[in-house]
C-alpha positions in Angstrom: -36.9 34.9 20.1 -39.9 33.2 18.1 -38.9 29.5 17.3 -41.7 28.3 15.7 -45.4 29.0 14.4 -47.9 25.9 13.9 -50.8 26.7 12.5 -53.9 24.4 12.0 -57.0 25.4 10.4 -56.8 28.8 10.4 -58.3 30.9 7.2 -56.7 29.5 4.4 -54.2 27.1 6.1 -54.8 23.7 7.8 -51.6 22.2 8.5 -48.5 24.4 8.8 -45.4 24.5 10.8 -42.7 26.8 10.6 -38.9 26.6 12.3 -37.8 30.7 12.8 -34.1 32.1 13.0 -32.4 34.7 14.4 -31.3 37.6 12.4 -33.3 39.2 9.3 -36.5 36.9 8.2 -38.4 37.7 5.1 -41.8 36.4 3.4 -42.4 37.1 0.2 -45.0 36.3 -2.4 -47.5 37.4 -4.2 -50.5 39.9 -3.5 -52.9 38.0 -2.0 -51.2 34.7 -1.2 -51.8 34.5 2.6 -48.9 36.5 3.9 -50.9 38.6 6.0 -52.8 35.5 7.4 -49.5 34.4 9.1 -49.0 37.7 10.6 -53.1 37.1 12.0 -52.2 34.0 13.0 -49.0 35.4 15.3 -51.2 37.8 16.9 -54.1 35.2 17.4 -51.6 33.0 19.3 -50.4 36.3 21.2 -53.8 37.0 22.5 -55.2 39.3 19.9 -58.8 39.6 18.8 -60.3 36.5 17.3 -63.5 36.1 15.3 -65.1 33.0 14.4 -64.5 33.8 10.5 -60.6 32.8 11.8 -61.4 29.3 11.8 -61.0 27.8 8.4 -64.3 26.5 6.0 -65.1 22.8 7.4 -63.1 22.7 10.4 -64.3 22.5 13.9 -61.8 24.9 15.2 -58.6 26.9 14.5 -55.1 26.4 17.0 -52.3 28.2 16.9 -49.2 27.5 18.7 -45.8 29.8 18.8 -43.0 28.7 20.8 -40.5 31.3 22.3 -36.5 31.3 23.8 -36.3 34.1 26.3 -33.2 35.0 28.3 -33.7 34.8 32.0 -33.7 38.8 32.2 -36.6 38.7 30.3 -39.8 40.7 32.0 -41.7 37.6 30.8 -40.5 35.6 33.6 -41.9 37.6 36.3 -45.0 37.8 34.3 -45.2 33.9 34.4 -44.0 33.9 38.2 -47.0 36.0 39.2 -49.2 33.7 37.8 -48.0 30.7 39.3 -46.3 29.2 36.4 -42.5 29.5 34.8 -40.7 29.1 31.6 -39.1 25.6 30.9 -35.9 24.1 30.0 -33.7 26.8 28.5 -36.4 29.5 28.9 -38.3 28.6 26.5 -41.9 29.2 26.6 -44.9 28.2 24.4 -48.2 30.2 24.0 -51.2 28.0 22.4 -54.7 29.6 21.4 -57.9 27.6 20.5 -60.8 28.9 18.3 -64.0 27.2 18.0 -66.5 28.2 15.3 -68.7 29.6 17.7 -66.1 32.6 18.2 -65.0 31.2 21.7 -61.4 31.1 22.5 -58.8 29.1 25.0 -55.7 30.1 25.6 -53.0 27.9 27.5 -49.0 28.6 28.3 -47.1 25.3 28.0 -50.4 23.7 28.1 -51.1 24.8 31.3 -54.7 26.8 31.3 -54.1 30.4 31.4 -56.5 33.9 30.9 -56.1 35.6 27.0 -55.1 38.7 29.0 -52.6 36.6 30.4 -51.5 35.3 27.1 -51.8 39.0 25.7 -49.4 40.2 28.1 -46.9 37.7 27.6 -47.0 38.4 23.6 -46.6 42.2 24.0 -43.6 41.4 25.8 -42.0 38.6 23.3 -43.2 39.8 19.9 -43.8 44.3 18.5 -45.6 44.1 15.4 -45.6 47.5 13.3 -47.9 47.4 10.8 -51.5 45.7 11.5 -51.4 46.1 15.0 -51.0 49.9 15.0 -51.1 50.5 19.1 -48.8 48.7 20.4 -44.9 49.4 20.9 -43.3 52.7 20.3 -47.1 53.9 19.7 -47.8 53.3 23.1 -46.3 56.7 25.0 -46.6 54.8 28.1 -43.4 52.9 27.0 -41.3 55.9 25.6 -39.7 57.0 29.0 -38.5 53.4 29.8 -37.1 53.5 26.2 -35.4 56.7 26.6 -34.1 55.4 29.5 -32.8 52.3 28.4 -30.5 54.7 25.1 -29.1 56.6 27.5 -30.0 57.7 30.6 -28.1 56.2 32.3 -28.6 53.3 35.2 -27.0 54.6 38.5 -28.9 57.5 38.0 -31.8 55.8 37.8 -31.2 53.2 40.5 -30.1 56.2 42.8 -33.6 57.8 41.7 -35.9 54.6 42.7 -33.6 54.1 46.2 -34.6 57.1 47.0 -38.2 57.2 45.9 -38.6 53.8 48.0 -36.7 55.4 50.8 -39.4 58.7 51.3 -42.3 56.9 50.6 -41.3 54.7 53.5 -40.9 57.3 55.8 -44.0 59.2 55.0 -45.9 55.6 55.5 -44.1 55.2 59.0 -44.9 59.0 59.9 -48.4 58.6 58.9 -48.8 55.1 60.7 -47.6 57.0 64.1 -49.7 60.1 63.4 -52.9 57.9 63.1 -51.5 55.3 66.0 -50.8 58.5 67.9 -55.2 59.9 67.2 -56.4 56.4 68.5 -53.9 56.4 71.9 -55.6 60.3 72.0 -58.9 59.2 72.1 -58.1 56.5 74.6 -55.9 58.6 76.5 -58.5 58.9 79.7 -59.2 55.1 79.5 -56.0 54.1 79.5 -55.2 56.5 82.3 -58.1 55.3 84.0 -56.6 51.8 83.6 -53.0 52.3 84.6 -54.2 53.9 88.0 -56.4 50.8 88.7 -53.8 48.4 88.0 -51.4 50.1 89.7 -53.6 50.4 92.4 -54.4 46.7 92.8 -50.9 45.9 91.7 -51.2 42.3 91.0 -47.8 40.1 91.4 -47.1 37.3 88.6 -47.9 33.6 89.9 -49.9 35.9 92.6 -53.1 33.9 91.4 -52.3 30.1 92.2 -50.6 31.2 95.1 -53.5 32.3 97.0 -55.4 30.1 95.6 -53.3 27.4 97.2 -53.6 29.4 101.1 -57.3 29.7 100.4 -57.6 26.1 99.9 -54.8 25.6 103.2 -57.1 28.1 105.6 -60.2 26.3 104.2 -59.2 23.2 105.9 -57.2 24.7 108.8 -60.4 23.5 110.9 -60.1 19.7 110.2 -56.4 20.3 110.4 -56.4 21.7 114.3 -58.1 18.8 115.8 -55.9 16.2 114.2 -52.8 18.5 115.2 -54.5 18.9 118.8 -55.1 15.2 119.3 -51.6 14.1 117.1 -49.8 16.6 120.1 -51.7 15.1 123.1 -50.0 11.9 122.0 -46.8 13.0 121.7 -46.6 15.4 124.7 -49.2 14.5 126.7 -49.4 13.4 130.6 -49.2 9.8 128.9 -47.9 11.1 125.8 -45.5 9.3 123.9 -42.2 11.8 125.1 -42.7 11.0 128.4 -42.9 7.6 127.9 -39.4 7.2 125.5 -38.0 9.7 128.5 -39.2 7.4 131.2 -37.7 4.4 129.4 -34.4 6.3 128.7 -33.8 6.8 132.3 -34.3 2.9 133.4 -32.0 1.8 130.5 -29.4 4.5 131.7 -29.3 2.9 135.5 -29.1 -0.6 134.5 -26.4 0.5 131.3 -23.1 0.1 133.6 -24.2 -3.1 135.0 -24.8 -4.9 131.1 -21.7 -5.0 130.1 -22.2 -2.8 126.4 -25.5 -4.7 125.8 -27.8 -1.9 126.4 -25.9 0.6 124.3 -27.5 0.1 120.9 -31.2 0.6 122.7 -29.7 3.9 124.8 -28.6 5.0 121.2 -31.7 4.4 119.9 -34.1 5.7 122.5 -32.5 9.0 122.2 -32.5 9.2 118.3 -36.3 8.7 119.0 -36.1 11.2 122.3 -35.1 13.9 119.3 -37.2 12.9 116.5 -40.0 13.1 119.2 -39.4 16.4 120.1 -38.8 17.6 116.8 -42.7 16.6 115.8 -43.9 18.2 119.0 -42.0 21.4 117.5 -43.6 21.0 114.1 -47.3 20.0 115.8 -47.3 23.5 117.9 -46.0 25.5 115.4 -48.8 24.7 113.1 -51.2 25.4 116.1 -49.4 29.5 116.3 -51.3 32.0 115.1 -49.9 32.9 111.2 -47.0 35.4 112.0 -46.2 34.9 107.9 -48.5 38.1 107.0 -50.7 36.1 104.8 -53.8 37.2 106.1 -56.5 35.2 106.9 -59.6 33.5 105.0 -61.5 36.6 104.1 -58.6 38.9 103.3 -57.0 36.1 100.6 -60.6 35.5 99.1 -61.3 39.4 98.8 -57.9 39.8 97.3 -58.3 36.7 94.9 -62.1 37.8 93.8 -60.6 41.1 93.2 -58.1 40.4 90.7 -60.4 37.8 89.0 -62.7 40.6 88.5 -60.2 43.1 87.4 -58.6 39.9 84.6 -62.6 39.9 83.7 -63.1 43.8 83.0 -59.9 43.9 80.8 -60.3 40.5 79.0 -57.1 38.9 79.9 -55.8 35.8 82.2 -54.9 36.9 85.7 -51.4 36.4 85.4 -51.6 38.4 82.4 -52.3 41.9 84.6 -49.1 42.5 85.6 -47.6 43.0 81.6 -50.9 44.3 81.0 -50.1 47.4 83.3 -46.6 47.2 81.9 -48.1 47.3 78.3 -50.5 50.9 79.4 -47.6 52.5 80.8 -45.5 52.1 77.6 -48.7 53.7 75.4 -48.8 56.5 77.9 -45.5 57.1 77.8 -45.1 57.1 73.8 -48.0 58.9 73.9 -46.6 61.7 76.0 -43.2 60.8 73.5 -45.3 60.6 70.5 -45.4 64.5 69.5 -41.6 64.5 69.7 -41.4 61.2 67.4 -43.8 62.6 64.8 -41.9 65.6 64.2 -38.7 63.2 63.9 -40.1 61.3 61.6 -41.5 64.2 59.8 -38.3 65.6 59.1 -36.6 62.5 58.2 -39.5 62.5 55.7 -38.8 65.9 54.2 -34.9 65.5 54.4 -35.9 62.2 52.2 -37.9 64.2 50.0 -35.4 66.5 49.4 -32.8 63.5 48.3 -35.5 62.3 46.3 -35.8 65.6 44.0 -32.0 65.6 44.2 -32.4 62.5 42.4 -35.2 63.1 40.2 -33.3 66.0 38.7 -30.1 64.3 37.8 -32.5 61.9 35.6 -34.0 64.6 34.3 -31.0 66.6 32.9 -29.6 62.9 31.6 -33.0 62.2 29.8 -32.8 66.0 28.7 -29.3 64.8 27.3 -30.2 61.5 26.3 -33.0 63.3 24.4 -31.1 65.5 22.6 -28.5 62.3 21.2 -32.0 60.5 20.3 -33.3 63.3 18.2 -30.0 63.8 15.7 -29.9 59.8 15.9 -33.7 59.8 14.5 -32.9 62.9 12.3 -29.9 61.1 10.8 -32.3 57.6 9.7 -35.1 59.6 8.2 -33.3 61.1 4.8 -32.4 57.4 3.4 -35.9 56.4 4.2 -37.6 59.0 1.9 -38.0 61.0 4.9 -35.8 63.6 4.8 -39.1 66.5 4.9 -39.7 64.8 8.6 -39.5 66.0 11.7 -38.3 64.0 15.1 -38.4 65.1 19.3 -38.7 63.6 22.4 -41.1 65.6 24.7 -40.3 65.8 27.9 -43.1 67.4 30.5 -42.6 67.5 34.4 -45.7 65.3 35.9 -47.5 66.6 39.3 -46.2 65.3 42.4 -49.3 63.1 42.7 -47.9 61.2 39.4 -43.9 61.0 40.8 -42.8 57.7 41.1 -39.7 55.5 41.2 -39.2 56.4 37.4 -39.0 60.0 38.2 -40.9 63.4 37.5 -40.8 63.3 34.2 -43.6 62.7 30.6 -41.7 61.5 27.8 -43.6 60.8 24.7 -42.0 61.0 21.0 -43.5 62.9 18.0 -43.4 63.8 14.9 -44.4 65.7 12.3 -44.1 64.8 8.5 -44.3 67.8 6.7 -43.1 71.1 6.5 -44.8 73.3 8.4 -47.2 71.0 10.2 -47.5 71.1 14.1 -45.6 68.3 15.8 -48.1 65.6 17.6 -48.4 61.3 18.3 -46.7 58.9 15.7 -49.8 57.2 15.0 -52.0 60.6 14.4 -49.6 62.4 12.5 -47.9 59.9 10.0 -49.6 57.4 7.5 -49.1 54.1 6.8 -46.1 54.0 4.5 -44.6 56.2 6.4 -45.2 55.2 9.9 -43.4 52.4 9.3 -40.4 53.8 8.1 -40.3 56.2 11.2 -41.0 53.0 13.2 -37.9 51.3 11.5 -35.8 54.6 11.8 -36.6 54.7 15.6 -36.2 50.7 15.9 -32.6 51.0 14.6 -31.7 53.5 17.0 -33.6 52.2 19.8 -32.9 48.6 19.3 -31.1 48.1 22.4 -34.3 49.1 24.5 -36.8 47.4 23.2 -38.1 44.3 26.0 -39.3 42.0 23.1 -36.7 40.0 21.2 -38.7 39.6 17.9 -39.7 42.6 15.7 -42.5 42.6 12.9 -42.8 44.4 10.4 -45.7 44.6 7.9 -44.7 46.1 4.3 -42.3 48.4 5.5 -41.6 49.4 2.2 -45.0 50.1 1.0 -45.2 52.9 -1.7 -41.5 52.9 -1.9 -38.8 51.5 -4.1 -35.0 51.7 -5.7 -31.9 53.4 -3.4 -35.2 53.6 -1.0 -36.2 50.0 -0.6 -32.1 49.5 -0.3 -31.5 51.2 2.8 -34.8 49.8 4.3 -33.3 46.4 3.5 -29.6 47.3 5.3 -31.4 49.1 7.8 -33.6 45.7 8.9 -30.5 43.5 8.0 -28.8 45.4 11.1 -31.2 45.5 13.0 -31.4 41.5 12.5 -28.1 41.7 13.8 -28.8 42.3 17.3 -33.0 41.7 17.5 -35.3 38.7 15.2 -36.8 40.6 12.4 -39.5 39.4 11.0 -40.5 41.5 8.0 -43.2 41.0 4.9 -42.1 42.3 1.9 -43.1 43.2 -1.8 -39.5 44.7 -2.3 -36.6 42.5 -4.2 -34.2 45.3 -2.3 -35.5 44.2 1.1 -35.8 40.7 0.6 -32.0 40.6 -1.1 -30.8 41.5 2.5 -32.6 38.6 4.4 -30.6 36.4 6.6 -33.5 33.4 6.1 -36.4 33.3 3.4 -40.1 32.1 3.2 -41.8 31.9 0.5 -46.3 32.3 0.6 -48.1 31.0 -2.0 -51.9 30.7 -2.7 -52.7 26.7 -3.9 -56.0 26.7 -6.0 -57.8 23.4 -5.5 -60.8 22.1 -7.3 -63.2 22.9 -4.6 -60.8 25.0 -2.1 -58.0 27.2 -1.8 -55.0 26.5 0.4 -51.9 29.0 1.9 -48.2 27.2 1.9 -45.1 28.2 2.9 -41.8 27.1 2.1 -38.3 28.1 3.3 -36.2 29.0 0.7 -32.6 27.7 -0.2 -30.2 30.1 -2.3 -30.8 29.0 -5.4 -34.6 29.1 -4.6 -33.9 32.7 -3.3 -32.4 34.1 -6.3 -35.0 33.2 -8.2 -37.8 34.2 -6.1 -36.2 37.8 -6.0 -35.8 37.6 -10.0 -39.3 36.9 -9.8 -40.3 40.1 -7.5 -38.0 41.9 -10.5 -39.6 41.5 -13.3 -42.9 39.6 -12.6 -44.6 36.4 -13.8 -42.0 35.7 -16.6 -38.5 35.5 -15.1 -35.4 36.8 -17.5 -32.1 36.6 -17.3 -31.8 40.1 -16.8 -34.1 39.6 -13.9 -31.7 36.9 -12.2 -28.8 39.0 -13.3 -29.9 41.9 -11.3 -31.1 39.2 -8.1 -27.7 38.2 -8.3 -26.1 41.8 -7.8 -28.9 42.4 -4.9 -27.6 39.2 -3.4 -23.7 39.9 -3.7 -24.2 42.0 -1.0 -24.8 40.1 1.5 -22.5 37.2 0.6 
């Protein structure tokens, strides 16, 4: 709800601050005292139209600050989330607008820069004014299906409705992504074929790359490497070669062995050990001199194969290593293209059976907003007789939209009119009724609707304009309960309205010698009475006057 309003500067005030309440809130005051100034001054902060006349005579600019309490369910928070900000401690949320005299404006949301669209959208949320501002609210038909739904059509209905809305369109995206997915691969079909047989035909290996890179390198050398194998074998198995030489010593140690006594044992031992590890290097020396019974192929077969899948990683803009999954990744297209028909028509069923669900859905909402309709029409019908409106007439209109309008909120156009006299053809709120009266169908459709409305604070201008007596009474009880579950802000001329107030302000026009100021003052209940004597009988209060205040009053003691 609205907490507070400080105004600086601004027409006829410079320095005001006011501390709001919940439940019924009235202003009262003379004709011509400012009240409708404060009501400028609310929708200035709330990012309506300003003009440089707004800022008041000798000032450099005009500010206006209104500070908020919003229950985290509020839509506001999103609002704020979106633009990178949020509500502080408690939600509470503070809207501030600058006017220079040059006709330029700043807004800011707890003094944080922000856009007066921003600040515009935040106020249609917080604050409905019915009166001045004649478009917004329930005169906006784009908000009447959201407040049918909120009297009564129920919310598993609805949330059944929007699951299933979410649920087709998500298959028609995923059926429309293969159908076009499925084109491209069509189009590429004899490239990718082209591909697959290529790869398959060079069928590279992974790690194939380094590998014969590393025997290129090996046969490269294998020159070099022959003659020091050649010449490393002569001395090891050569005429003088070094096996030979360990054998010839072997067999002097052996002859002389028995006659040492043990003391040649340790060289026998190790003469041998170097007999074998001899021999074994021979084996190893002519086994690298063999011809290559391993299959690897020689110089020019390992260069053509490694230049071959070099230039096969080039034409298809990937790694060598990287042609193996590359052949893996063509055969999967080809085969989900082959697959793809039989997908598509999957999917396109799912879609269709999700349709189906969907209508299913849409038409349970339907009947309840047919229903809810109905209840909201003798609710309306009921209000309008105590509010001097008893020649009115009240319906929800519901129309079926085109299936290019469906959406999460269904199938249905709901818009509310009216029509005011007998005999005249039903049409908008705003078109059909006049001022007096639109207001009193706004309250009518406020009390019943109450629970519906997104914005915690109502405001109503003169309500009971051109009306008066047993009238003005039941406008009065009328905003009192709807005080009881919303902020009602409401300006008033009537002493039968402003008896029923939960909290009263009192505007008044100062005359100075060289300019004029607005004050308001909240009034006490002694303060009260007589302000409402006042709006009784006029400029000369009588006891008769406070007399009747009194019985006004006892009502709401």
């Amino acid at each position: 709800m609205l907490l507070g309003l400080t105004i600086r500067d601004f027409v006829l005030i410079e320095r005001l601050q006011l501390a709001f309440h919940s439940g019924l809130c009235v202003l009262t005051g003379e004709t011509g005292a400012g009240k409708s100034i404060l009501l400028d001054a609310l929708g200035f902060a709330l990012g309506m139209r300003a003009e440089s006349g707004m800022v008041r005579h000798g000032a450099a600019q005009a500010a206006v600050t209104a500070e908020f309490a919003l229950p985290e369910s509020h839509p506001a928070h999103a609002m704020l989330a979106e633009a990178g900000l949020a509500a502080g401690e408690g939600g509470r949320i503070v809207l501030r607008r600058v006017l220079g005299g040059d006709g330029r404006s700043r807004a800011f949301v707890d003094d944080a820069p922000a856009s007066v669209g921003l600040l515009k959208q935040l106020g249609e949320s917080l604050v409905e004014i019915q009166g001045q501002f004649e478009q917004r609210g329930l005169l906006d038909a784009a908000t009447h299906r959201a407040l049918l739904d909120a009297y009564g059509t129920g919310d598993a209905a609805l949330v059944a409705q929007a699951t299933a809305w979410r649920r087709w369109r998500e298959l028609v995206r995923r059926h429309d992504a293969a159908r076009e997915a499925g084109e491209r691969m069509r189009a590429e079909e004899d490239a990718l074929r082209h591909a697959a047989a290529e790869l398959a035909a060079i069928a590279p290996r992974p790690g194939e790359e380094a590998l014969l890179a590393e025997r290129r390198a090996l046969l490269q050398q294998r020159g070099r490497l022959v003659d020091a194998v050649t010449g490393a074998l002569s001395e090891v198995a050569g005429e003088r070669g070094a096996a030979r030489q360990l054998a010839a010593a072997a067999r002097l140690v052996e002859r002389a062995r028995d006659r040492s006594g043990g003391r040649l044992d340790t060289a026998a031992a190790a003469l041998e050990r170097a007999i074998v590890e001899t021999e074994e290097a021979r084996a190893q020396l002519e086994a690298l001199l063999r011809p290559d019974d391993a299959g690897e192929g020689s110089l020019e077969e390992i260069e053509d194969r490694l230049f071959a899948l070099r230039a096969m990683a080039r034409k298809h803009r990937v790694a060598v290593d990287d042609l193996a999954p590359l052949g893996a990744e063509i055969a999967g297209k080809l085969a989900a293209l082959e697959d793809g028909e039989g997908a598509l028509a999957r999917l396109a069923r799912e879609a269709e059976e999700a349709r189906a669900d969907y209508i299913a859905a849409a038409a349970k909402v339907a009947k309840a907003r047919r229903d809810a309709a109905r209840r909201l029409d003798r609710a309306v019908a009921a209000e309008l007789p105590p509010l001097r409106l008893e020649k009115a007439r009240f319906r929800t209109v519901l129309e079926p939209l085109p299936e290019a309008e469906w959406g999460e909120s269904g199938q249905d156009r709901v818009r509310f009119e009216v029509a005011t006299n007998p005999g005249a053809p039903m049409g908008p709120l705003a078109r059909i009724a006049s001022g007096g009266e639109l207001s009193r169908l706004m309250l009518a459709l406020k009390v019943v609707l109450s629970r519906g409305s997104p914005a915690p604070t109502l405001v109503f201008d003169e309500v009971d304009s051109g009306i008066g007596g047993a009238v003005a009474a039941a406008v009065g009880e009328r905003l009192h309960r709807l005080g009881e579950s919303l902020q009602i802000l409401v300006v008033t001329h009537s002493p039968q309205v402003a008896a029923k107030g939960t909290h009263h302000w009192r505007v008044a026009k100062e005359q100075g010698r060289d300019r004029t100021m607005t004050r308001v003052e909240e009034l006490d209940p002694a303060e009260r009475r007589e302000e409402i004597a006042r709006m009784l009988s006029g400029a000369a209060v009588t006891a008769e006057a406070r007399a009747a205040a009194d019985s006004l009053m006892a009502g709401m003691r």
